[in-house]
C-alpha positions in Angstrom: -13.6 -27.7 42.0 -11.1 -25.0 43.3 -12.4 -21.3 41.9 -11.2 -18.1 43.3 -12.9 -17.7 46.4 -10.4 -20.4 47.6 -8.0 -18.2 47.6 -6.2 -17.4 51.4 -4.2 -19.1 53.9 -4.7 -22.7 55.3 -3.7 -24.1 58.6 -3.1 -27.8 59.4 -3.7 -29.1 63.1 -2.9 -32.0 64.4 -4.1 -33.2 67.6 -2.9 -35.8 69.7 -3.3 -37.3 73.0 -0.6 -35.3 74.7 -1.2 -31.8 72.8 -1.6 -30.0 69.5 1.1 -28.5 66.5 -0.4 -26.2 64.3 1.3 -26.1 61.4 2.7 -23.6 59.2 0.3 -21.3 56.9 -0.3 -22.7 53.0 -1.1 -20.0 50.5 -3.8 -21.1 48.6 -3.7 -19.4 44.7 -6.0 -20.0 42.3 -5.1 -19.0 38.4 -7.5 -18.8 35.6 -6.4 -20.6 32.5 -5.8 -19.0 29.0 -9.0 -17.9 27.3 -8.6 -16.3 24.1 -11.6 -14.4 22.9 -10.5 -12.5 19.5 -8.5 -14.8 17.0 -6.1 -12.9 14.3 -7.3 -12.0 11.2 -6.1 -13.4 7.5 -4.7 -10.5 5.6 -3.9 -9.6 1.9 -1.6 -7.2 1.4 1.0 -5.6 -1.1 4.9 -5.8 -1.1 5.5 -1.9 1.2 1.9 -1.9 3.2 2.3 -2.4 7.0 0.2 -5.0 8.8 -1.2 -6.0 12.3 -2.0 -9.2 14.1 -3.5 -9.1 16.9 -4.9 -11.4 19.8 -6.8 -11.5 22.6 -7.2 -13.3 25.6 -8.0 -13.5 29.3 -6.1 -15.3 32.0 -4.1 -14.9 34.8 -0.4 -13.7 34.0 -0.3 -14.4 30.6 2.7 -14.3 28.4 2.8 -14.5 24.2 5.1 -15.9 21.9 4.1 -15.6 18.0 5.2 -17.9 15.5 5.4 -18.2 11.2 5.4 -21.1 9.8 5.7 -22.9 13.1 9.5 -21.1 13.7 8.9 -18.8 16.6 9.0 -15.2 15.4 10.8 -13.1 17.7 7.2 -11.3 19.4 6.2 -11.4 22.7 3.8 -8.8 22.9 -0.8 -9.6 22.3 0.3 -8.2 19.0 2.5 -8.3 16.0 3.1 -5.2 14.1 4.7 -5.1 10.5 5.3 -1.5 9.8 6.8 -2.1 6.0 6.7 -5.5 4.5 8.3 -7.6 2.5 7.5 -10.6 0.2 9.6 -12.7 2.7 6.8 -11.6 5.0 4.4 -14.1 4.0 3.3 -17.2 5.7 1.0 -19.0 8.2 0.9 -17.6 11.6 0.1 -18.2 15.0 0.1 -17.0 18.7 1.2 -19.4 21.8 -0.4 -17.7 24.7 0.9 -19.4 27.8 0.5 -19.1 32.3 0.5 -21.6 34.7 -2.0 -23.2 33.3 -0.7 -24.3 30.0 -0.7 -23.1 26.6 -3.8 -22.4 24.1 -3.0 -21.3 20.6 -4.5 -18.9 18.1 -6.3 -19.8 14.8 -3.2 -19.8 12.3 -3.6 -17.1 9.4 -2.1 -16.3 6.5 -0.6 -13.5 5.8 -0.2 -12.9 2.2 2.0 -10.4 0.4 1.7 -9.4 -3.4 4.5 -7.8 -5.0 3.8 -4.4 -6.6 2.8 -4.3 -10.4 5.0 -3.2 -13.0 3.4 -0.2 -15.1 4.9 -0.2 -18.8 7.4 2.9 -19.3 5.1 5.8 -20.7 7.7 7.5 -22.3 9.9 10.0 -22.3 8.4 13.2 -21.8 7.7 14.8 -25.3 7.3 17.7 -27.2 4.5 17.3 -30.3 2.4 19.9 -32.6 -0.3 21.3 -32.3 -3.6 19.1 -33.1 -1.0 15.8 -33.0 -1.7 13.6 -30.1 0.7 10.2 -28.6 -1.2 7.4 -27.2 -0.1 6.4 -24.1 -0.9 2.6 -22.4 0.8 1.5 -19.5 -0.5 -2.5 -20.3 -2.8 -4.9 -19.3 -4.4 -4.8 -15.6 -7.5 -4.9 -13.8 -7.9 -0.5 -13.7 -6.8 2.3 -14.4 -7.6 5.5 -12.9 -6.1 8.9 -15.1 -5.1 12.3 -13.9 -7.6 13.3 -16.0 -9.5 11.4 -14.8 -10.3 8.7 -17.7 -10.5 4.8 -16.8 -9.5 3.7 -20.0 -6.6 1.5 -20.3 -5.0 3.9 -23.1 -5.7 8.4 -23.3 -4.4 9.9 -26.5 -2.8 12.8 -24.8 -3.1 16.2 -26.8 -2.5 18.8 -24.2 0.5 20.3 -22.3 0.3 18.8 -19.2 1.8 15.5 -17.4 -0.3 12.6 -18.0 0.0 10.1 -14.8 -2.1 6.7 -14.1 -2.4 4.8 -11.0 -2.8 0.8 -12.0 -4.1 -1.8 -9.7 -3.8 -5.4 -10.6 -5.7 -8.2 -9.7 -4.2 -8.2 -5.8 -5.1 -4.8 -5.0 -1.9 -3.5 -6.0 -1.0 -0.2 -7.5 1.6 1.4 -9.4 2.0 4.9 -11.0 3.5 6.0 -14.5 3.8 9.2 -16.0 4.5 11.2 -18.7 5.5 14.8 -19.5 3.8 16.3 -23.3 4.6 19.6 -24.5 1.8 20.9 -26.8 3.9 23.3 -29.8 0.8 26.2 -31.0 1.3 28.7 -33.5 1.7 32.0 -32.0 -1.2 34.4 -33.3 0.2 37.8 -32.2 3.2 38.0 -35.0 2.2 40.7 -37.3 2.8 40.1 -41.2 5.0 43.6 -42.6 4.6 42.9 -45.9 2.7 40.7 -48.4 4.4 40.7 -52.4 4.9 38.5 -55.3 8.2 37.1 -56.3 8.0 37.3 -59.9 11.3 35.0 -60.3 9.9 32.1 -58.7 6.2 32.9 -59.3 5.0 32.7 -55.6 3.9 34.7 -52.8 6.7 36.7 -50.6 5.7 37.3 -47.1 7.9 38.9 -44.8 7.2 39.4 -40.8 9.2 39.6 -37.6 10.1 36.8 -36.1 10.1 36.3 -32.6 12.1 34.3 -30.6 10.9 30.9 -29.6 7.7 31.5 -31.3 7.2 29.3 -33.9 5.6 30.7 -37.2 6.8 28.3 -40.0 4.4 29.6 -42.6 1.2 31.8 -43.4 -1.5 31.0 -45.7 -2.6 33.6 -48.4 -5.8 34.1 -49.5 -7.5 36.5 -52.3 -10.6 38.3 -51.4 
């Protein structure tokens, strides 16, 4: 059994009756075959992430060739690196690590790529009254996180702010909707110049400034 401490140069003698040849010095090399001692990983991931395989081996002079769905892949490096993927990203895969020795190959893995979920349109962003509220529900998946902070599938949005959910579906996937609400509130600071009684038409007459973009439709009388 040869190991590396054959290594070195061999002579060959041959000896006859009228003399001796040495021969020429044989280098001796010794290689040690492909060992690989950390297999690639399955992954799950969504359409956009980035993704790794990696392998490891020891060996002398190794070399690497990865390959998806047994078509060789185009790597050569102890690693294959996906920095954006695609759907057309997905499949079974394997590393051929070859020296003089032969060739071992990896575990094959899958890599498996969702496509992204599909939030229903919120809306247009919208203007509404005070005290009035829209529902908003971006559909059925498996949770919702609010930038309010709710978890709910659906937030009745009163408030002037914009309303935004991140879903994830059943794959670990996310997407984000959003939607703009403008909150209309009467504006307490107009002050009332006058208060009368319109005979003619038998109701109450009250007259104020208006001011612009402040909307005071109406004031409520009462007796005291």
């Amino acid at each position: 059994v040869l190991t590396m401490s054959y290594d070195g140069r061999y002579y060959h003698c041959v000896v006859s009756g009228t003399g001796s040849v040495t021969s020429n010095a044989a280098i001796l090399t010794t290689k040690t075959p492909v060992s690989i001692s950390t297999q690639p990983l399955a992954q799950n991931k969504c359409k956009g992430d980035s993704a790794g395989l990696v392998v490891a081996a020891t060996g002398s002079d190794l070399s690497y060739a990865w390959y998806k769905d047994a078509a060789p892949e185009g790597t050569t490096n102890d690693s294959l690196i996906v920095s954006e993927l695609f759907l057309s990203h997905q499949g079974n895969y394997y590393c051929a690590i070859t020296n003089f020795c032969g060739t071992v190959n990896s575990s094959t893995v899958l890599l498996k790529v969702s496509d992204l979920p599909h939030a229903s349109d919120l809306g247009n962003d919208t203007t509404i009254c005070w005290k009035q509220k829209v529902t908003l529900d971006p559909g059925a998946f498996t949770s919702y996180l609010w930038s309010t902070g709710a978890t709910s599938r659906t937030v009745d949005a009163d408030s002037g702010i914009t309303y935004s959910v991140v879903v994830t579906d059943a794959n670990g996937c996310k997407d984000v909707a959003s939607r703009g609400i403008n909150v209309l509130k009467p504006w307490d600071s107009t002050q009332i110049c006058m208060v009368t009684y319109d005979e003619a038409k038998g109701k109450n007459k009250v007259i104020w400034d208006r001011v612009q973009e402040k909307r005071i439709v109406s004031y409520n009388i009462y007796k005291i």
